[in-house]
C-alpha positions in Angstrom: -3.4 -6.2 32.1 -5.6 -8.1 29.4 -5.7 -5.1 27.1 -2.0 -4.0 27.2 -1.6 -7.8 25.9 -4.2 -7.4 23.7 -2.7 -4.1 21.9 0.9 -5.6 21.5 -0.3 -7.2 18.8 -1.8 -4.2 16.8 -0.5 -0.6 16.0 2.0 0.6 18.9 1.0 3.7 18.9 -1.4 2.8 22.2 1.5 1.3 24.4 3.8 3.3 26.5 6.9 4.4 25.0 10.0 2.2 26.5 13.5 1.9 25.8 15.2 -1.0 24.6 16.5 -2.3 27.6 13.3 -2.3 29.3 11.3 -3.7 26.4 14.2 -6.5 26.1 13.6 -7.3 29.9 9.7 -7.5 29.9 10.0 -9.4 26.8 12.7 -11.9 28.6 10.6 -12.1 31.6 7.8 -13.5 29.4 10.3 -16.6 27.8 10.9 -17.3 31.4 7.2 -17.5 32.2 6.1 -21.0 33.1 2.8 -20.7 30.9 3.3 -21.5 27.6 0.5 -19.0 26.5 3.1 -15.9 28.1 5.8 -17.6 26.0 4.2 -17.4 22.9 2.8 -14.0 23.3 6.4 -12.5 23.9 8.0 -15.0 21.4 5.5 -13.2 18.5 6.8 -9.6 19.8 10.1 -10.0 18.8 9.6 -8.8 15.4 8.1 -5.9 16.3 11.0 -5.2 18.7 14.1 -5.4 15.9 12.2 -2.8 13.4 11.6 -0.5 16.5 15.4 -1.1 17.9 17.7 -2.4 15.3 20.5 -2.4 17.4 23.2 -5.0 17.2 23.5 -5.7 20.8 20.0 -6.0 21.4 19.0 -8.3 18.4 22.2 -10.7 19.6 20.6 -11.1 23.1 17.1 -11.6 21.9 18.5 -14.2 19.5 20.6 -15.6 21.8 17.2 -15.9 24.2 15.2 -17.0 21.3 17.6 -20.3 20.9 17.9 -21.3 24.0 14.1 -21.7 24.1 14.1 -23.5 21.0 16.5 -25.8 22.7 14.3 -26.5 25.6 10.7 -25.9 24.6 8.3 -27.9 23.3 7.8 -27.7 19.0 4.8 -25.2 19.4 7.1 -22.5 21.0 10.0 -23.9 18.3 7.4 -23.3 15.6 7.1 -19.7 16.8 10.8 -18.8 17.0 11.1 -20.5 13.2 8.5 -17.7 12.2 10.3 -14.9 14.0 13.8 -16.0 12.0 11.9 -16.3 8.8 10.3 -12.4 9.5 13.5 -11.1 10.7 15.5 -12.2 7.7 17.0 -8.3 7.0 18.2 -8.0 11.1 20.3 -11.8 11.2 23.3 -10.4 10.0 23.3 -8.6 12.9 23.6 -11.2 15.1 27.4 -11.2 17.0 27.4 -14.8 18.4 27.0 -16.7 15.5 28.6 -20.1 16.9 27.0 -19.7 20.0 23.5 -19.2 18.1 24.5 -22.1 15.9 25.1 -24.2 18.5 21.8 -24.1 20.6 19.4 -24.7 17.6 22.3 -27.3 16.0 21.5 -29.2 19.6 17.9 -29.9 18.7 19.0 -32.2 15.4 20.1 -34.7 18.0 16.4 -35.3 19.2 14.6 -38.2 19.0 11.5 -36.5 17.8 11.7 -36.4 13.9 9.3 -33.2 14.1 11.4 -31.2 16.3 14.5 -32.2 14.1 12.8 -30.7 11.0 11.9 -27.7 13.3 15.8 -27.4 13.2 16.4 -27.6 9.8 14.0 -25.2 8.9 15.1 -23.1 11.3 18.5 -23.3 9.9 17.6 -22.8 6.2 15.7 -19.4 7.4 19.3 -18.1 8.9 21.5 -19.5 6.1 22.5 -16.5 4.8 24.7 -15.9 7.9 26.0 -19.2 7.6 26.4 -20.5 4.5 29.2 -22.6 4.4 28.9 -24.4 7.8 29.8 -27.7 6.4 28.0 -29.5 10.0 24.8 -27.9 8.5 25.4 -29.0 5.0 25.9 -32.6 6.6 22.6 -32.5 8.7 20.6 -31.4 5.8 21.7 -34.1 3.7 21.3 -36.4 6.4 17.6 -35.1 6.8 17.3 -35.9 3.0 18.1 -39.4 3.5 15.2 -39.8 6.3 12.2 -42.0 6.4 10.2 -39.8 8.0 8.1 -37.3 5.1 8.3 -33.8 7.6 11.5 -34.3 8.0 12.7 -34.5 4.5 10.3 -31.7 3.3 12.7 -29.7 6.0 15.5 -30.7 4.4 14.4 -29.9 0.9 13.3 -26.1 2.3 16.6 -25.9 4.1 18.5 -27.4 0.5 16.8 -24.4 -1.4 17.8 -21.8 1.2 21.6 -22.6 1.5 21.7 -23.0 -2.4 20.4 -19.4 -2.6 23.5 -18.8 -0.7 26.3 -21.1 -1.5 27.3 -21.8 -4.5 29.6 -25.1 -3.4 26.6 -26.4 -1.4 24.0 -26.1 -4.7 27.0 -28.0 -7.1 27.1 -30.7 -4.3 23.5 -31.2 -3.7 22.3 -31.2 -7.1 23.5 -35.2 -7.9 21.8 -35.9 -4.5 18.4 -34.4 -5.3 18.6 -35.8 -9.0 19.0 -39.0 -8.0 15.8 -38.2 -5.3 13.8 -37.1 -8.3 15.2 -40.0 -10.0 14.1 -42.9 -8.1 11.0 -44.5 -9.0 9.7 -44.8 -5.6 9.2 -41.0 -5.1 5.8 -40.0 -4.7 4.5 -37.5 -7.5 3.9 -34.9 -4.4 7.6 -35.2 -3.4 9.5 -35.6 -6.4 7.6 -31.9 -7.2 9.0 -30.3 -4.1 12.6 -31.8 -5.3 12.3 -30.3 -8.9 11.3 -27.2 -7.4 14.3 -27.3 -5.5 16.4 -28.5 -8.2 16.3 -24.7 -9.8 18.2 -22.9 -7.1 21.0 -26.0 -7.1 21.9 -25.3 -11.0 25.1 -23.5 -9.7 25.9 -21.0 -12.9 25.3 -21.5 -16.4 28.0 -24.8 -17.2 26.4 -26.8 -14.2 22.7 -25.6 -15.8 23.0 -27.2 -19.3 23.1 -30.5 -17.8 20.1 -29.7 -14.6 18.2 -28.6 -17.8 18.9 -31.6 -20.1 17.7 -33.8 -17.2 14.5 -31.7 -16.4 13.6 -32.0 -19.9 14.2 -35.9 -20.0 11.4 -35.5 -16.9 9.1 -34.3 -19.0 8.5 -37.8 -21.3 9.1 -39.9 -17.7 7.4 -38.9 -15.3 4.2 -36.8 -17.0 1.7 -36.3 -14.0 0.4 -33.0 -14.1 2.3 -32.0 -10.8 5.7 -33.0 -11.2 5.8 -31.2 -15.2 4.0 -28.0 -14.0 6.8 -27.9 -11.3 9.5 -28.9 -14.0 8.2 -26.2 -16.5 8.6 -24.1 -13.3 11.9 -25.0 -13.0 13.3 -24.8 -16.5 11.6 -21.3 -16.6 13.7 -20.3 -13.6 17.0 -21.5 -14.3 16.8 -20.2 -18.0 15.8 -16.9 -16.8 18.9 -16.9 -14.6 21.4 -17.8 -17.5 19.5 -16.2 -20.0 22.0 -18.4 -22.9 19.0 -21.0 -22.8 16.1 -18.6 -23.3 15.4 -19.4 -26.9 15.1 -22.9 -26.3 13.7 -22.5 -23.0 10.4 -20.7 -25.5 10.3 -23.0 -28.0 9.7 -25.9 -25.3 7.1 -23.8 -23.7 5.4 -22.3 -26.8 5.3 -26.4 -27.7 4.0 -27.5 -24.3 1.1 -24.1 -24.6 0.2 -25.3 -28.2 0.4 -29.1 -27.6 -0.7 -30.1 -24.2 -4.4 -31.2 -23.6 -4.0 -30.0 -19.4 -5.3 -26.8 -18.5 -3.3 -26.6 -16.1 0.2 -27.5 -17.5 -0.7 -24.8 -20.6 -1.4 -22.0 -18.1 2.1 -23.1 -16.1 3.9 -22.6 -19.7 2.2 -19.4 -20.4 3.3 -17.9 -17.2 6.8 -19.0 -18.0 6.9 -17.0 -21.2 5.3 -14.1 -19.5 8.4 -14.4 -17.5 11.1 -15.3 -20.3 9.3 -12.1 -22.3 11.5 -9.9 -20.2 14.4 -11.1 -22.6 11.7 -10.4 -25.9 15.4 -10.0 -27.8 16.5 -13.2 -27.3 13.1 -14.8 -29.1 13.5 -16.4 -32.5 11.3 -14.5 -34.8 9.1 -17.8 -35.5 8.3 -18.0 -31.7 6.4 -14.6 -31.9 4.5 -16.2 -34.7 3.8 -19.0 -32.8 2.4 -17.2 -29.7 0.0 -15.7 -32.0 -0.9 -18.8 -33.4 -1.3 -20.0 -29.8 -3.5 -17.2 -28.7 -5.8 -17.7 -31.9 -6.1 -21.3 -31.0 -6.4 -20.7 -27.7 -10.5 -21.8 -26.2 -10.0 -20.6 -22.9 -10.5 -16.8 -22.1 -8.0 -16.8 -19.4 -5.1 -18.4 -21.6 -5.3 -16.2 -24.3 -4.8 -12.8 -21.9 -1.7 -14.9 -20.7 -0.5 -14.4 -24.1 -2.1 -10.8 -24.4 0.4 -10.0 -21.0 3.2 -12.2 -23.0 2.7 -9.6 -25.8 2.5 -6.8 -23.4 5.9 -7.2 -21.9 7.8 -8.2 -25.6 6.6 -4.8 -27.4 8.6 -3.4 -24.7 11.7 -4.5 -26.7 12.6 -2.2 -29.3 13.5 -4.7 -31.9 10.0 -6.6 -31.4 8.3 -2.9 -31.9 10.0 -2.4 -35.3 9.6 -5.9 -36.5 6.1 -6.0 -35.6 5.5 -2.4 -37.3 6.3 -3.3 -40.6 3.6 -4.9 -42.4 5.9 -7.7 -44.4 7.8 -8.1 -41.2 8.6 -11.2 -38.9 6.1 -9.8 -36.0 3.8 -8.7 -38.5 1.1 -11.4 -37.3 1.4 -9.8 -33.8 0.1 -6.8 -34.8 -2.5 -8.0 -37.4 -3.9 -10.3 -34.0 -4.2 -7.4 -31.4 -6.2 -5.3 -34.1 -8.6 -8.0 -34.5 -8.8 -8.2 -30.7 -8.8 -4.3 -29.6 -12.5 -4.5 -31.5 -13.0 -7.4 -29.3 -16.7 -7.4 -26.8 -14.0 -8.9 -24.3 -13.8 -5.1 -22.6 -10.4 -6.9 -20.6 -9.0 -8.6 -23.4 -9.6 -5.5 -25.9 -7.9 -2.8 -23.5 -5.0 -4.9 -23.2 -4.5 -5.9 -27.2 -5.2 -1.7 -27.7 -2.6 -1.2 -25.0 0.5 -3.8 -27.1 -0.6 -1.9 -30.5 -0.4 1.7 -28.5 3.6 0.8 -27.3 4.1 -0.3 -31.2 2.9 3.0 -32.6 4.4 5.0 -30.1 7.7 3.6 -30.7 7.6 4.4 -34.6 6.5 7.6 -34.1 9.7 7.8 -31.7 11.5 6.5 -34.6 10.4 8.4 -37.4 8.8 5.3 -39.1 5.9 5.3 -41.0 2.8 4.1 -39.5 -1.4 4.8 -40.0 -2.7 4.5 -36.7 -6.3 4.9 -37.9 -7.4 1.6 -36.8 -6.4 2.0 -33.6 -8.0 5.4 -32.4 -11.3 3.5 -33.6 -10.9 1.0 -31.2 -9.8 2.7 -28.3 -12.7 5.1 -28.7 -15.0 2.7 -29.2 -13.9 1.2 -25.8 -14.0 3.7 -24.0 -17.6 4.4 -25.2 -18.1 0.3 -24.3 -17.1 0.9 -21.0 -19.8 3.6 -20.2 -22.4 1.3 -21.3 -23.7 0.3 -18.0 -22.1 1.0 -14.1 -20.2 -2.7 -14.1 -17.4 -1.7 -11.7 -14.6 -4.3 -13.8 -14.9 -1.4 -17.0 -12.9 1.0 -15.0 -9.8 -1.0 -15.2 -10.0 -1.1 -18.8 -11.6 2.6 -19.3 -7.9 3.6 -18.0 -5.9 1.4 -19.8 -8.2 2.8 -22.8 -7.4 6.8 -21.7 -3.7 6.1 -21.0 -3.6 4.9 -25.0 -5.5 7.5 -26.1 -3.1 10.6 -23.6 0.0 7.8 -25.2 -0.8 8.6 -28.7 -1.7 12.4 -28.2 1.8 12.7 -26.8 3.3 10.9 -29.4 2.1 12.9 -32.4 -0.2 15.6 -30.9 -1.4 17.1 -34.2 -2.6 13.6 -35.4 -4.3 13.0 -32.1 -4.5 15.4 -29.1 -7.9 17.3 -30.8 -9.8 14.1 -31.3 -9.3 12.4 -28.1 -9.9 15.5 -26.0 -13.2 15.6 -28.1 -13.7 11.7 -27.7 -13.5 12.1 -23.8 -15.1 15.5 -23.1 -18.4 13.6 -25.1 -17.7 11.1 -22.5 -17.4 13.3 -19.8 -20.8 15.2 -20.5 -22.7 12.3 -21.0 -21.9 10.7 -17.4 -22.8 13.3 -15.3 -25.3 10.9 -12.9 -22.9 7.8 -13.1 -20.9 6.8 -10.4 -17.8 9.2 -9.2 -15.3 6.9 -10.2 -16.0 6.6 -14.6 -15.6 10.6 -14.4 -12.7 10.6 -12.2 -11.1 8.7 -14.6 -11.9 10.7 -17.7 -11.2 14.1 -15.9 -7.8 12.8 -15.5 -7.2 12.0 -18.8 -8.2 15.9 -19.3 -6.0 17.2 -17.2 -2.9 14.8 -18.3 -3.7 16.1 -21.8 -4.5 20.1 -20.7 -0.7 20.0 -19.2 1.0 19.3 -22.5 -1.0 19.3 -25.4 -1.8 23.1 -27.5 -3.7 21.4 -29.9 -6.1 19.9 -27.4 -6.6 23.1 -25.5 -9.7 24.4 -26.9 -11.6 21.5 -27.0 -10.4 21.2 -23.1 -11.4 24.2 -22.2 -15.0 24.3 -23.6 -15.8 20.8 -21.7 -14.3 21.8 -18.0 -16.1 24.8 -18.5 -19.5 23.2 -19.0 -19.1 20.8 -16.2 -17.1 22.9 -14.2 -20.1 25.5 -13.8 -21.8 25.6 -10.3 -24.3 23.6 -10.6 -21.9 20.8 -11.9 -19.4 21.5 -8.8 -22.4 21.5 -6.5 -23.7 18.4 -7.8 -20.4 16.5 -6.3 -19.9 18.1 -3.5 -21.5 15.7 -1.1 -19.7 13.0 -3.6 -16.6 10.8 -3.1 -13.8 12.4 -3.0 -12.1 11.3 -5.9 -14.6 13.2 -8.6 -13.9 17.0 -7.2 -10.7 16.2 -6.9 -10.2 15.1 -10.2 -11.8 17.9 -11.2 -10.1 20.2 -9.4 -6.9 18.8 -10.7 -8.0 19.2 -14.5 -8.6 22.5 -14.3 -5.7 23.3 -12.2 -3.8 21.8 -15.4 -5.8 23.9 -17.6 -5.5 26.8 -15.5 -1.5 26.9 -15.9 -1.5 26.9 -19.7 -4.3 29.0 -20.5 -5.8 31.8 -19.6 -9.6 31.6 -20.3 -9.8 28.4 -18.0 -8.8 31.0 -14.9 -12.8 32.0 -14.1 -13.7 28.6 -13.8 -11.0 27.4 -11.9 -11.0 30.6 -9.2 -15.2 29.3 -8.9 -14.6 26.1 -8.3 -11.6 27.0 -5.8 -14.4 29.6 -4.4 -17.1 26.5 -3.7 -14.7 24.5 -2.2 -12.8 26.6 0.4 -15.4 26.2 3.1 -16.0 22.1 2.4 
């Protein structure tokens, strides 16, 4: 009996198969157990019962079952049911007797016990999507806001941010009541950053957000602990994301608090929120650009100058950034003149990524017919990916790829420019990492075989590496490796195979080792 417990809590596969009605009443017959241990154990199965039976019927019993013991257990069996709402989220709408369901958890906000009553409210932000406009709910959360007792108002605040995910009326109406919390000069630094994390779901469109905004910013100069801004910044990054009118001002505050602030911690919470804001790279003022350069230049900490690196990454994906950047008198220009000074950088990580923003800019003029010498570049990414074989350090895979996805990038882009010299570049590589580990030449034989499916130009270059390290010797060699290297292998000269004819003998001998592995 101790191991069929003991496996409902792994993969199913081991238990008997059961229908829902069976599995609903062995489940039941463990609420009803007098041991709290049994309880538990069945209360924690429920998940795993609505993904097996999603039916309506069944999840509005279990629910029904799972409330009334919330009503009348103790707060470590209410704890469990809360977890089983929050994981259930997708099957609540499911869930026929709403009122009734309401009603049973509602009950415990009457206690006495200011733990079980924030229990409650937790319990009924994790179901507010099916009732978002209950205005008893609305009232108890508000009441729960006004408490003296610290659990209890951090369940109100989760509960505010729920329904205002949900309910528009409820965000407009609770954002006065958690300014004025934020507000008050008695909040402790640790609260008043829950509330301004709370405050960016309670904006309630994009007229209510100018003013939530305006106030966040007067936070800034008020209350400056490194908590509450990092939370604000937060915040502001959020609710200017979801209006997207306030992004350019939104940047220029946190390009200011990036190149301005002495806190490490407070600069890397601004970087993250451009990262985010980059998604909308049309919206940035051409002088912001300039000044995320100027930021990353300035920048002494490694880990804040890939933020802006990844900032980079995701506004070259913008076609007006690409062309800007491109031209050499341009706005952007300083972007580009940055990531060539960094692709030759000995940071392998950092010099992958800069290679990667400058690979998307001259992709997109060749796309574009504009006129571009992308010289510099190929030097860089070849001398990375030469770095990268320098010793067996497992973190110079991630930027060996980023380096071959450039290099298969470019060969695409203009083949006759490219596709001959970086099939030379990596075949070199190839042969002269015969004895390293299976995954540097896994990597390289898939840059082979993206470039042998598409690219003429690169074909003879192709063929002549696979068919030195493709001989038997070579196959032999990794056939008691990983998988990964003969299967890259494989998979290059499959590539190969379809477009040209001489690479058939090869491939048919290496198909011929492996048929008996």
């Amino acid at each position: 009996m101790i191991g069929v417990r003991l496996n409902t809590f792994n993969d199913s596969s081991g238990e008997p198969e059961q229908d829902a009605n069976s599995a609903l009443t062995e489940l039941d017959k463990g609420l009803r157990s007098g041991k709290v241990g049994e309880q538990c154990e069945a209360i924690v199965r429920f998940p795993r019962l609505f993904e097996k039976y999603p039916f309506p019927i069944l999840i509005n019993s279990s629910f029904l079952k799972l409330a009334d013991v919330f009503r009348m257990g103790n707060n470590f069996l209410r704890l469990w049911v809360l977890r089983v709402c929050q994981q259930s989220e997708k099957h609540l709408d499911k869930i026929l007797n709403v009122d009734e369901f309401l009603r049973r958890v509602f009950s415990v906000l009457h206690s006495n016990d200011p733990v079980a009553r924030a229990l409650a409210l937790r319990t009924l932000g994790a179901v507010a999507g099916i009732i978002p406009e209950r205005q008893n709910v609305h009232h108890a959360i508000r009441r729960g806001l006004d408490s003296h007792d610290n659990v209890e108002v951090d369940a109100a605040i989760y509960a505010t941010t729920r329904f205002a995910a949900h309910s528009n009326t409820f965000a407009v109406a609770m954002c006065n009541k958690l300014w004025d919390m934020v507000d008050c000069e008695s909040t402790a630094a640790e609260r008043r950053a829950k509330l301004v994390r709370a405050l960016r779901t309670v904006h309630g469109g994009a007229v209510r957000a100018q003013g939530v905004l305006k106030l966040l910013r007067s936070l800034l100069e008020r209350f400056p602990s490194t908590n509450t801004v990092r939370a604000a910044i937060i915040a502001l990054t959020h609710i200017a994301a979801d209006t997207v009118v306030h992004v350019p001002d939104q940047v220029e505050l946190l390009l200011s608090i990036a190149m301005n602030d002495a806190r490490s911690p407070v600069r890397r919470a601004a970087l993250v929120g451009l990262r985010k804001l980059a998604e909308h790279a049309a919206l940035w003022p051409a002088d912001c650009i300039e000044n995320l350069v100027r930021a990353a230049t300035d920048s002494q900490e490694m880990a804040h100058t890939m933020l802006c690196l990844q900032v980079m990454q995701k506004l070259v994906a913008c076609p007006a950034v690409c062309a800007a950047a491109a031209s050499p008198t341009g706005s952007c220009a300083a972007l580009r003149r940055y990531c060539c000074d960094i692709a030759l950088s000995p940071d392998l990580s950092r010099a992958a990524t800069a290679a990667d923003v400058l690979t998307m800019l001259l992709v997109h003029c060749y796309e574009e017919c504009l006129p571009v010498d992308g010289s510099d570049l190929m030097l860089a990414l070849e001398t990375l990916v030469i770095a990268t074989g320098a010793d067996d350090n497992p973190n110079n895979i991630k930027p060996l790829r980023v380096a071959l996805r450039c290099l298969v990038q470019l060969s695409k882009a203009s083949p006759a420019t490219y596709a001959t010299r970086t099939a030379g570049a990596v075949s070199a590589q190839l042969q002269l990492c015969r004895h390293a580990s299976a995954r540097r030449p896994a990597a390289l034989l898939e840059a082979l075989a993206a470039l042998g499916a598409h690219l003429a130009p690169a074909m003879p270059a192709l063929h002549h590496a696979l068919g030195l390290y493709a001989h038997s010797a070579q196959l032999q060699l990794c056939r008691h490796a990983s998988a990964r290297r003969p299967a890259a292998l494989l998979e290059a000269l499959a590539a190969l195979g379809a477009h040209l004819a001489p690479a058939m003998p090869a491939l048919h001998h290496a198909l011929g080792l492996y048929a008996h592995r």
